[in-house]
C-alpha positions as CSV (number, residue, x, y, z in Angstrom):
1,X,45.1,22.3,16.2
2,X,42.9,22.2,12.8
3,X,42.8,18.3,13.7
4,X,41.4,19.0,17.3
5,X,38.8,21.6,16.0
6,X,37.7,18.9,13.5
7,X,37.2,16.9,15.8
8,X,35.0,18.8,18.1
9,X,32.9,20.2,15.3
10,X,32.2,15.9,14.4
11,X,31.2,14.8,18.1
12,X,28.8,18.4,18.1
13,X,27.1,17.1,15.3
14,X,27.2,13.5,15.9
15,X,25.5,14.2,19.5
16,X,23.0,16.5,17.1
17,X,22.1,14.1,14.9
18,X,22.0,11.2,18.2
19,X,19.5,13.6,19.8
20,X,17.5,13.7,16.7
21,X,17.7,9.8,15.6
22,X,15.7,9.3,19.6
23,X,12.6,11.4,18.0
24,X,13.0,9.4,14.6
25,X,13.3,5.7,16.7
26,X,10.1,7.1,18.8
27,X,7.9,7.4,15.4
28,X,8.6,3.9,13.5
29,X,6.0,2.2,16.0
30,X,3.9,5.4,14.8
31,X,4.2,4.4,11.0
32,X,3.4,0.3,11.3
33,X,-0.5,1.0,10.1
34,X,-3.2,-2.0,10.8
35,X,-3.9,-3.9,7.3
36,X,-7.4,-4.2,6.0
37,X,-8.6,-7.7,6.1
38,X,-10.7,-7.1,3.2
39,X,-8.3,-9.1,1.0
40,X,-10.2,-9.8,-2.0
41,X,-13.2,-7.1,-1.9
42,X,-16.0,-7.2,-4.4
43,X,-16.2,-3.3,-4.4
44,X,-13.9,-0.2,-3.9
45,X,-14.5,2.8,-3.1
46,X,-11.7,4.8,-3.3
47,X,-11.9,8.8,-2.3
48,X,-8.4,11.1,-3.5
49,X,-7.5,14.1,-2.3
50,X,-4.4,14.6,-3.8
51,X,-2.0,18.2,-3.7
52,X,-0.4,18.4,-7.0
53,X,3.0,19.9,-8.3
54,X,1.7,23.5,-9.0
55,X,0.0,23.7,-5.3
56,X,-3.6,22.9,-6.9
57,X,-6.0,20.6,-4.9
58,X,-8.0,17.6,-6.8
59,X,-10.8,15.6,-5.5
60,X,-12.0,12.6,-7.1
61,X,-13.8,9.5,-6.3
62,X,-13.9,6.3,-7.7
63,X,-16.3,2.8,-7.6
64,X,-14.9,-0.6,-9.0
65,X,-16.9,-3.7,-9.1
66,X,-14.8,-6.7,-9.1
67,X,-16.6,-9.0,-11.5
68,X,-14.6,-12.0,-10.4
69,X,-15.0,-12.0,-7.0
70,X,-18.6,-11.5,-7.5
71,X,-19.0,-14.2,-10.1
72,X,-16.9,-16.5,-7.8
73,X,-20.3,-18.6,-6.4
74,X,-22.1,-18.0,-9.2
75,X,-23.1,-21.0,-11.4
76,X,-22.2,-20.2,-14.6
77,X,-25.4,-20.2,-16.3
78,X,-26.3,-17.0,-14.0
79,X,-22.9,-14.9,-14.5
80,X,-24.0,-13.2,-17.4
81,X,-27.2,-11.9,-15.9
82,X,-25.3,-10.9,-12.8
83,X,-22.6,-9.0,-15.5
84,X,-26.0,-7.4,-16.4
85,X,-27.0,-6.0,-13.3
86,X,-23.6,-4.4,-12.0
87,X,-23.7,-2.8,-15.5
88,X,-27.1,-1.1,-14.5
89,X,-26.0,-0.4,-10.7
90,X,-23.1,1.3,-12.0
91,X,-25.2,3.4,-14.1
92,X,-27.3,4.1,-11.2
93,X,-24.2,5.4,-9.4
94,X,-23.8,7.6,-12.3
95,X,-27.2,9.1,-12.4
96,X,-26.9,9.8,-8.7
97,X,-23.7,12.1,-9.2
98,X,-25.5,13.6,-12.6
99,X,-28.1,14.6,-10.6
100,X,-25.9,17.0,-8.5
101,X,-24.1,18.3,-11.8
102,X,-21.3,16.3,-11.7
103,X,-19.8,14.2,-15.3
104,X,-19.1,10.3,-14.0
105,X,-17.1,8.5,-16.4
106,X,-17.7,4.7,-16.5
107,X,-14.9,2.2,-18.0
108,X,-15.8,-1.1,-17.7
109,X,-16.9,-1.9,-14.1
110,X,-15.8,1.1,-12.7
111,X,-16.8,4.5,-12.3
112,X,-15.1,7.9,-12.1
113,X,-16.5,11.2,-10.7
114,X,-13.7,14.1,-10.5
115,X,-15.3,16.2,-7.9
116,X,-13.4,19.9,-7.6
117,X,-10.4,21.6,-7.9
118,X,-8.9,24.6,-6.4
119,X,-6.0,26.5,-7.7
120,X,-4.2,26.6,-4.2
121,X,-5.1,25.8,-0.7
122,X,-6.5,29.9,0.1
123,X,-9.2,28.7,-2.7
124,X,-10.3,26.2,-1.0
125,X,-10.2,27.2,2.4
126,X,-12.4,30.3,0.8
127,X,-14.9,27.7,-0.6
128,X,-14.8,25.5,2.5
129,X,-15.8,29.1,4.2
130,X,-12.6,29.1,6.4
131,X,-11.2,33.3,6.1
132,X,-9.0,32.7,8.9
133,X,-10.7,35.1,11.5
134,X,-12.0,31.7,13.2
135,X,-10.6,30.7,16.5
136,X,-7.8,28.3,16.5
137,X,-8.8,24.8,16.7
138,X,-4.9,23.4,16.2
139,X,-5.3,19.9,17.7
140,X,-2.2,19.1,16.5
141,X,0.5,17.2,18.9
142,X,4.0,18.9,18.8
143,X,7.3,17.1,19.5
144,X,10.4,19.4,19.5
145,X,13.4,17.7,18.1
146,X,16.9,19.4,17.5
147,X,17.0,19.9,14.4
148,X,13.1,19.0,13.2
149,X,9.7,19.9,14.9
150,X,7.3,17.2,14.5
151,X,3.3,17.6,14.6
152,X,0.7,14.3,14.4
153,X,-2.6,15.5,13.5
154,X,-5.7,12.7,13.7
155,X,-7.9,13.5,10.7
156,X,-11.6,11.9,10.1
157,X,-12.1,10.6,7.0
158,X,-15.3,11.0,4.6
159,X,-15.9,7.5,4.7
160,X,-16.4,8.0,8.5
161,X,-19.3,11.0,8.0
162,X,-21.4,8.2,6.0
163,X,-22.7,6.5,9.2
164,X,-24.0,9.8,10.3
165,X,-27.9,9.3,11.0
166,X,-28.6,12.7,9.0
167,X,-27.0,13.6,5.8
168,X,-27.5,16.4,2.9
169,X,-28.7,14.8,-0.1
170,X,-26.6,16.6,-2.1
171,X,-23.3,15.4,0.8
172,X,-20.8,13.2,-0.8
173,X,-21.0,10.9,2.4
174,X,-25.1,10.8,1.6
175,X,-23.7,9.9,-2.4
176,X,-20.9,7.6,-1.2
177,X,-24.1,5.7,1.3
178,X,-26.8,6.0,-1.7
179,X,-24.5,4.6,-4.1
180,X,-23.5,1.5,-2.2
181,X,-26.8,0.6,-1.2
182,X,-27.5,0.9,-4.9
183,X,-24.3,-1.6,-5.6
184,X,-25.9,-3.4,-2.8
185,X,-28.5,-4.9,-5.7
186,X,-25.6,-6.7,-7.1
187,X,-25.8,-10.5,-6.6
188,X,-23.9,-12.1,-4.0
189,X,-22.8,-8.5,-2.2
190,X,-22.8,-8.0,0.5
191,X,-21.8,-4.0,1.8
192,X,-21.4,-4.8,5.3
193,X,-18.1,-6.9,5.0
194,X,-17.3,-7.1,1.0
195,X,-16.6,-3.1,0.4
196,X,-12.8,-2.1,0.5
197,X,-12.6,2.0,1.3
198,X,-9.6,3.6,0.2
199,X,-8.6,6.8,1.0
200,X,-5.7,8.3,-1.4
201,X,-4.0,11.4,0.4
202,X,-1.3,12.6,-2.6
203,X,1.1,15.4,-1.6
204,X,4.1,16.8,-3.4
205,X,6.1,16.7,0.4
206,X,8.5,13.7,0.6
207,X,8.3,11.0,3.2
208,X,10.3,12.8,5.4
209,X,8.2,15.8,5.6
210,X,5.1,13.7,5.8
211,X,4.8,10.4,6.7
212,X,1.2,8.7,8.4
213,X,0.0,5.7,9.4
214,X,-1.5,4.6,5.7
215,X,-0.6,1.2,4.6
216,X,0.5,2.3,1.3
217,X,3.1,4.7,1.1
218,X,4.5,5.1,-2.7
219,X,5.5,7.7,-5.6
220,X,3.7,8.3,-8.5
221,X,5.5,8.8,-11.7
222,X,2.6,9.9,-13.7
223,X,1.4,12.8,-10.9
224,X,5.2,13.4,-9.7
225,X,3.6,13.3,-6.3
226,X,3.9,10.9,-3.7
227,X,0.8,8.8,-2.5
228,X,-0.5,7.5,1.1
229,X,-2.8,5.2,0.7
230,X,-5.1,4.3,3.7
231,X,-7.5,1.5,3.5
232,X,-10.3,0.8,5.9
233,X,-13.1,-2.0,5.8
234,X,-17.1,-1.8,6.6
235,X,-16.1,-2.9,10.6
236,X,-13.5,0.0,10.6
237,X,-15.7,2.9,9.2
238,X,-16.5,3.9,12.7
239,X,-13.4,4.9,13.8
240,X,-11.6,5.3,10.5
241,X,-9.1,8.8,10.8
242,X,-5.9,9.2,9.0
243,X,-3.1,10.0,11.1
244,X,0.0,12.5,9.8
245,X,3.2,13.3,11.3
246,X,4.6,16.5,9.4
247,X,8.3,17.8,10.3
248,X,9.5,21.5,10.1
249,X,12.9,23.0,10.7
250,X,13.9,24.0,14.3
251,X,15.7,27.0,13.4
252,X,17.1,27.6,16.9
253,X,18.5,24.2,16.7
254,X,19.9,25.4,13.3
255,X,21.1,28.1,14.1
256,X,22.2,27.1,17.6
257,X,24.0,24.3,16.1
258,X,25.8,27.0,13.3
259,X,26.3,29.3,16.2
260,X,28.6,26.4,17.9
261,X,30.7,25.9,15.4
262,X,31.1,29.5,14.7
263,X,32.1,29.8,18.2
264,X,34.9,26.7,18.8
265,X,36.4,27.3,15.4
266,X,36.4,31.0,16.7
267,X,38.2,30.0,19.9
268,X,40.7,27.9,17.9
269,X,41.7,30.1,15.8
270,X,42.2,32.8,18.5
271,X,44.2,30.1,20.3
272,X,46.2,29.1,17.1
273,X,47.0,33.3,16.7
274,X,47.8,33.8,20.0
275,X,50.5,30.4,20.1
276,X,52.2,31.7,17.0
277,X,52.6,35.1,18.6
278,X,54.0,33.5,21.3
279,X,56.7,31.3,19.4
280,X,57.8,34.1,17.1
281,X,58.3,35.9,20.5
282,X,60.5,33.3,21.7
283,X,62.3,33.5,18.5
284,X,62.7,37.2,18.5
285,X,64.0,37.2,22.0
């Protein structure tokens, strides 16, 4: 009898877990993201948003120049004044952040601006003027699974915002805009096909609790977070979004599932009781 019950409580879960696998097999076509076809860009621009250990939120944005690719055509008698002048366009990118009290940091041929950070998401919904009396705008697409609810949400990226025909000067699409036209100076650049956008989403949520569409999806060691990297070219800004799929417990399914096995190994044990009773009747009689 405990053989039988075994058994039963296997196929319950087995068909559980089958049930479950049809959502999982539904989302791989999901997760195979386009590649950028920027292979070798002269410049990067890479935006992070990244959702650290201890809950905090940390924006940052950061311009390389790749001198090689630049100085690729260039004879060689010219390389050094074209070293010269992404040297001053990068400081140009740093005056432009200065100038809306920000500290860039330039190493080399790149540039680093951290931009904010908030303690916890309810700071920076506060600072983002969200105070959760706003109507609900959830756009996101539920799928109920067994065990696992899952929810794709289409984000638009900053990168996106920068072909907007009006922009705050003080806007970090308006920065990101005004400092590639200032890179733009560089010889042999060319923004409208050379410029590689990356967008790093960290979060401290495994892969299984969010996945996406980026093409890059990795842990970091030194953050303890894991990364989704998204990458978009000049000919993709229009439309570049990042697309999420987060999963959540189905507790009914949970608990349904508990409930179950509760029940059958209820019913066998009742059944096992009521056969002994039985054959030590026989015996008595």
């Amino acid at each position: 009898m405990k053989k039988i019950s075994f058994v039963i409580v296997i196929v319950l879960l087995t068909l559980a877990v089958f049930i479950e696998s049809l959502f999982v097999t539904s989302f791989i076509a999901f997760s195979e993201s386009e590649t950028s076809s920027c292979v070798d860009p002269k410049i990067t621009v890479e935006y992070s948003r990244l959702l650290l250990q201890d809950n905090s939120l940390r924006f940052s944005i950061r311009y390389t120049i790749n001198s090689d690719a630049v100085c690729a055509s260039i004879e060689d008698e010219n390389k050094q004044e074209a070293l010269d002048v992404i040297e001053s366009q990068i400081k140009n990118v740093g005056s432009l952040y200065s100038n809306v009290g920000l500290d860039p940091k330039i190493s080399g041929l790149s540039i680093d601006v951290f931009l904010q950070q908030f303690s916890n998401y309810t700071d920076y919904y506060i600072a983002s003027g969200i105070d959760g009396y706003e109507t609900s705008t959830d756009t996101r697409k539920k799928e109920t699974g067994f065990f696992y609810n899952r929810y794709t949400e289409k984000v638009e990226t900053v990168f996106a915002l920068t072909l907007a025909p009006e922009l705050s000067s003080d806007s970090l699409p308006y920065l990101i805009k005004t400092s590639l036209e200032s890179l733009s100076e560089i010889p042999n650049v060319n923004i409208e096909s050379e410029v590689l956008y990356v967008y790093l989403y960290g979060t401290k949520y495994s892969k299984f609790t969010v996945d996406s569409t980026a093409q890059k999806i990795y842990y970091d060691e030194n953050s303890g977070i894991n990364m989704h990297q998204f990458e978009f070219t000049p000919s993709q800004l229009k439309d570049a979004s990042l697309t999420f799929m987060t999963r959540s417990p189905n507790y009914f399914g949970w608990y349904g599932s508990l409930l179950a096995i509760a029940l059958i190994v209820s019913i066998v044990i009742i059944i096992k009781v009521r056969k002994t009773k039985l054959k030590n009747r026989d015996i008595d009689n």
